[in-house]
C-alpha positions in Angstrom: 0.0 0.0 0.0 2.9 2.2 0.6 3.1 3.0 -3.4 -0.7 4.7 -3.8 -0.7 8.3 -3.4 -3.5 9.1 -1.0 -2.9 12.7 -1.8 -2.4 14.7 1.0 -5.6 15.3 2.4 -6.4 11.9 2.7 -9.4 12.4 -0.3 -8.5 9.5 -3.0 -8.2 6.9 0.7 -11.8 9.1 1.4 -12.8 8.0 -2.0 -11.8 4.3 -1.8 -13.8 4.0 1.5 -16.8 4.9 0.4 -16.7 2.9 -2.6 -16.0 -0.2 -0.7 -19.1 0.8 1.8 -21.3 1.6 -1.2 -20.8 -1.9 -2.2 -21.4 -3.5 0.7 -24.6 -1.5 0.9 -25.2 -2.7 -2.2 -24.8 -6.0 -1.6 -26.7 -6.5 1.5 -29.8 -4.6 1.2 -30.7 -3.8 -3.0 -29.2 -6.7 -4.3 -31.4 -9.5 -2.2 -34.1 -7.7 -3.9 -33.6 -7.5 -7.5 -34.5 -10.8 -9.9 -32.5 -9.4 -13.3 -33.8 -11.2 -16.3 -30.6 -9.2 -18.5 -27.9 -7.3 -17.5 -26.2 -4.4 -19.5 -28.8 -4.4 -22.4 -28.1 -2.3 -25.4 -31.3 -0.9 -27.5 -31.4 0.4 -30.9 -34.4 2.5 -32.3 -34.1 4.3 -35.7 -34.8 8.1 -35.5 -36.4 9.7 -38.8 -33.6 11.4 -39.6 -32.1 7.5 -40.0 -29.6 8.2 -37.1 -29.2 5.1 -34.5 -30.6 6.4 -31.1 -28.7 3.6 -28.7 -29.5 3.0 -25.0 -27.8 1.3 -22.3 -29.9 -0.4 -19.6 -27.9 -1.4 -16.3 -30.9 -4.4 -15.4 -34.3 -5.7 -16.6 -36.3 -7.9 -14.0 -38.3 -7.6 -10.8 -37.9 -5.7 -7.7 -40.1 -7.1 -4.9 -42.3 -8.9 -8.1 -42.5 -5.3 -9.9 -41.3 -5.5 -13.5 -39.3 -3.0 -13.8 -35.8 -1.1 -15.7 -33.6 -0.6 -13.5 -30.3 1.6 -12.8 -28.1 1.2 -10.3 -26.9 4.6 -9.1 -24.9 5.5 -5.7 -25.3 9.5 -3.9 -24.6 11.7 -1.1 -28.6 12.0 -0.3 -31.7 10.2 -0.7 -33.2 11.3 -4.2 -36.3 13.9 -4.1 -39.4 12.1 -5.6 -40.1 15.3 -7.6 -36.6 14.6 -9.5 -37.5 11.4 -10.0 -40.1 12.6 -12.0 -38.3 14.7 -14.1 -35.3 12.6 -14.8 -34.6 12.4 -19.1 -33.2 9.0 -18.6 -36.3 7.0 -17.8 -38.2 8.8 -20.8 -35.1 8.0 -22.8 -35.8 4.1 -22.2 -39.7 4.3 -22.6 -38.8 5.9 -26.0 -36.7 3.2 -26.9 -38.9 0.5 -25.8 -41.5 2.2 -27.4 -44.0 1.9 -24.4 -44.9 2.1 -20.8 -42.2 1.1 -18.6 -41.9 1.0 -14.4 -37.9 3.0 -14.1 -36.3 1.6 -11.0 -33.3 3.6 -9.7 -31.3 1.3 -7.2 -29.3 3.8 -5.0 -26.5 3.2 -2.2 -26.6 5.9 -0.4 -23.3 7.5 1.8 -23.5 10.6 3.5 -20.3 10.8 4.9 -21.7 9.9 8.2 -24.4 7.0 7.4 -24.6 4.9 4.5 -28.3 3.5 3.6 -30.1 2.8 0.0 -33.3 3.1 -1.4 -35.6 2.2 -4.9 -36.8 4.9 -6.1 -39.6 4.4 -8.6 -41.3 6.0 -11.6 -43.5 5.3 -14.9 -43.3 6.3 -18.0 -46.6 6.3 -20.1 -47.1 5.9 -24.0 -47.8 9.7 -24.2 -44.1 10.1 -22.4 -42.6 8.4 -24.6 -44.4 10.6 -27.7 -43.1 13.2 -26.2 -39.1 12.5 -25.9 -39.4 11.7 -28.8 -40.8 15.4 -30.3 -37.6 16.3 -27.6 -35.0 14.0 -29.9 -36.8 15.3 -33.2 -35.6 18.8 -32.0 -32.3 17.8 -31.2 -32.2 16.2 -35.0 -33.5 19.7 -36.2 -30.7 21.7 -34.2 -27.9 19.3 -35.7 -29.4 20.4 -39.4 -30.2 24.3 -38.3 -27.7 25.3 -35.1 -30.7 26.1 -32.8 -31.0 23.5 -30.1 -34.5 23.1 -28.1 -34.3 24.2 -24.3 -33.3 21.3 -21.7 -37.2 20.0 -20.7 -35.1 18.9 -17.1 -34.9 22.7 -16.3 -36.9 25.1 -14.9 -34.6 27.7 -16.2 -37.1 28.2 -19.9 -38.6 31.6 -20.0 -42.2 32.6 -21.2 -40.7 33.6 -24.8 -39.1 30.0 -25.3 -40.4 28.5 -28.2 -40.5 25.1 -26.7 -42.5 26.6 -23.3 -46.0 25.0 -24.5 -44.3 21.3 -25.2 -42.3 21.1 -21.7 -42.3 19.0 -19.0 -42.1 18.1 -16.4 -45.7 17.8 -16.6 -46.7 20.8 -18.8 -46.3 23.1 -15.9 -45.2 27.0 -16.0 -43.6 28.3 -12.3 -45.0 25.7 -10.8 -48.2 25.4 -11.4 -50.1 22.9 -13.3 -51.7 24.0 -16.8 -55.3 22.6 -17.7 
């Protein structure tokens, strides 16, 4: 061990502990509870432009019985369930199974002073997946034009954005849900 640099604060030995408690968190209590019926999937769906949009999936299987997708993720706090909803990457997977889907993020959880985990859950309709994929027609457009559409995971879009009326998460302005 003598010939790793720790650094001199101590951070990269920091680092390393973490990791290793991480995976022991991992192991003992979101592990016991996943069935995975494939690991590491890769999916392909043709956008109209005739580019490859490609996805990686960590997991499919069941959590507790659910069917789920499932990514296994690691933090410094438990996740908000209002970020949950927002997250691109589950509306990224619906798209590119074409359909509903139940998104499973598995997270081991370190604070610096406890370590825990959680599942964290959320669906993706039909109508969700529609709609990233209006989102990657966009980004298509702004490869052809040089005018990108704004980042739907924000809540930075003014009332002049273009994209405002098309916006998640769930078509609201400041807040607010629209009718």
């Amino acid at each position: 061990m003598d010939a790793i640099d720790w650094g001199e604060d101590g951070s990269a030995r920091k680092s390393l502990d973490s990791a290793l408690r991480l995976a022991d968190e991992w192991a003992v209590n979101l592990q016991p509870h996943i069935r995975p019926s494939a690991v590491q999937i890769e999916y392909h769906r043709p956008l109209p432009s005739g580019r490859d949009f490609v996805g990686f999936v960590d997991w499919e299987g069941t959590v507790d019985g659910a069917k789920v997708i499932g990514d296994n993720k690691t933090g410094k706090r438990r996740m908000a369930s209002d970020k949950v909803d927002r997250e691109l990457q589950p509306f990224a997977y619906g798209y590119l199974l074409d359909g509903p889907i139940l998104f499973a993020y598995a997270r081991a959880i370190d604070t610096g002073r406890n370590v825990s985990s959680e599942f964290v859950y959320t669906g993706r309709s039909r109508e969700d997946a529609a709609w990233y994929g209006e989102i990657l027609a966009g980004v298509e457009r702004g490869f052809e034009t040089g005018t990108f559409p704004a980042n739907p995971g924000s809540f930075l879009c003014g009332r002049n954005c273009p994209y405002l009326e098309r916006c998640m998460p769930h078509r609201t302005i400041n807040g607010t849900q629209k009718a």
